[in-house]
TIVEX-337473 format. One record per residue (C-alpha): x, y, z; residue in one letter. Coordinates in steps of 0.25 Angstrom, whole numbers, plus 5000, padded with zeros to 4 digits. Example, Ala and Ser with C-alpha at 12.3 -4.5 7.8 and 13.67 -1.06 7.14 Angstrom:
BEGIN
504949825031A
505549965029S
This chain:
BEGIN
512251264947X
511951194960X
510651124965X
509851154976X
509351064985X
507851104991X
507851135003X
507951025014X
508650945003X
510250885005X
510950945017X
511850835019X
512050725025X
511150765038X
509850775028X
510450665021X
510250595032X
508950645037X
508450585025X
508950445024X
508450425040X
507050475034X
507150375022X
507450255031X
506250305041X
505350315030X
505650175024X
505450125036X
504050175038X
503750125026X
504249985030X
503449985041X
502250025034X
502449945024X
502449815034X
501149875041X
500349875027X
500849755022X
500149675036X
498949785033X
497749685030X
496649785020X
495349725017X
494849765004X
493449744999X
492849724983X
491449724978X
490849754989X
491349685000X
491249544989X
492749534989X
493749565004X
495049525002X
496149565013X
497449625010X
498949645016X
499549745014X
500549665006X
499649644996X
499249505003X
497649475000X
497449405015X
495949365010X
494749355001X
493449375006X
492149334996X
490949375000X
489949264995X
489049354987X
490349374977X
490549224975X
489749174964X
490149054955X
489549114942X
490249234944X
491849214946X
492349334939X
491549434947X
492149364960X
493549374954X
493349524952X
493049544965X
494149484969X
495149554960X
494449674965X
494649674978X
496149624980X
496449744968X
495749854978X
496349774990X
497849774983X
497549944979X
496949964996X
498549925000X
499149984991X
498650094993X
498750085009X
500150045008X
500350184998X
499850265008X
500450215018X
501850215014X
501450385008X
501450385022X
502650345026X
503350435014X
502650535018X
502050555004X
503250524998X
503050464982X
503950374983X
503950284970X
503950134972X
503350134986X
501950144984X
């Protein structure tokens, strides 16, 4: 019994080819974008404006910004959650841009183990 290929798929070594130059475009574009996101700089926000931090797109926390309102010697913890806070939601903001980003670029390819 022999197999059928879908439509489109094998032909030889012209398709073949075809698809190795779209392979090596593609990972090119994502190389680029990849490069623009990780100079990207997002500012994230957390209680309210309490908490700015600024973030690269590599993940880089650039500043912290503490509203004076939020610092209070009696209450450390609360601070420290704000904290966390805020450089968890700025980590999932990049993430999620760099995810849409490179879909993008795939063309909506699911592509495991690139974002």
């Amino acid at each position: 019994m022999k197999a059928r290929l879908p439509k489109g798929m094998g032909g030889g070594p012209q398709n073949m080819q075809a698809m190795l130059k779209q392979a090596q475009k593609m990972q090119e574009d994502m190389e680029r974008v990849q490069a623009e996101l990780e100079e990207e700089v997002t500012e994230v926000t957390a209680g309210g404006g309490a908490v700015k931090i600024e973030i690269k797109g590599n993940r880089e926390i650039l500043s912290i910004e503490l509203d004076e309102d939020v610092v209070d010697p009696d209450d450390i913890e609360t601070l420290q959650d704000l904290i966390v806070a805020a450089v968890n939601e700025a980590i999932k903001t990049v993430d999620a841009k760099s995810g849409e980003a490179m879909s993008k670029v795939t063309s909506g390819l699911n592509m495991p183990g690139l974002f």
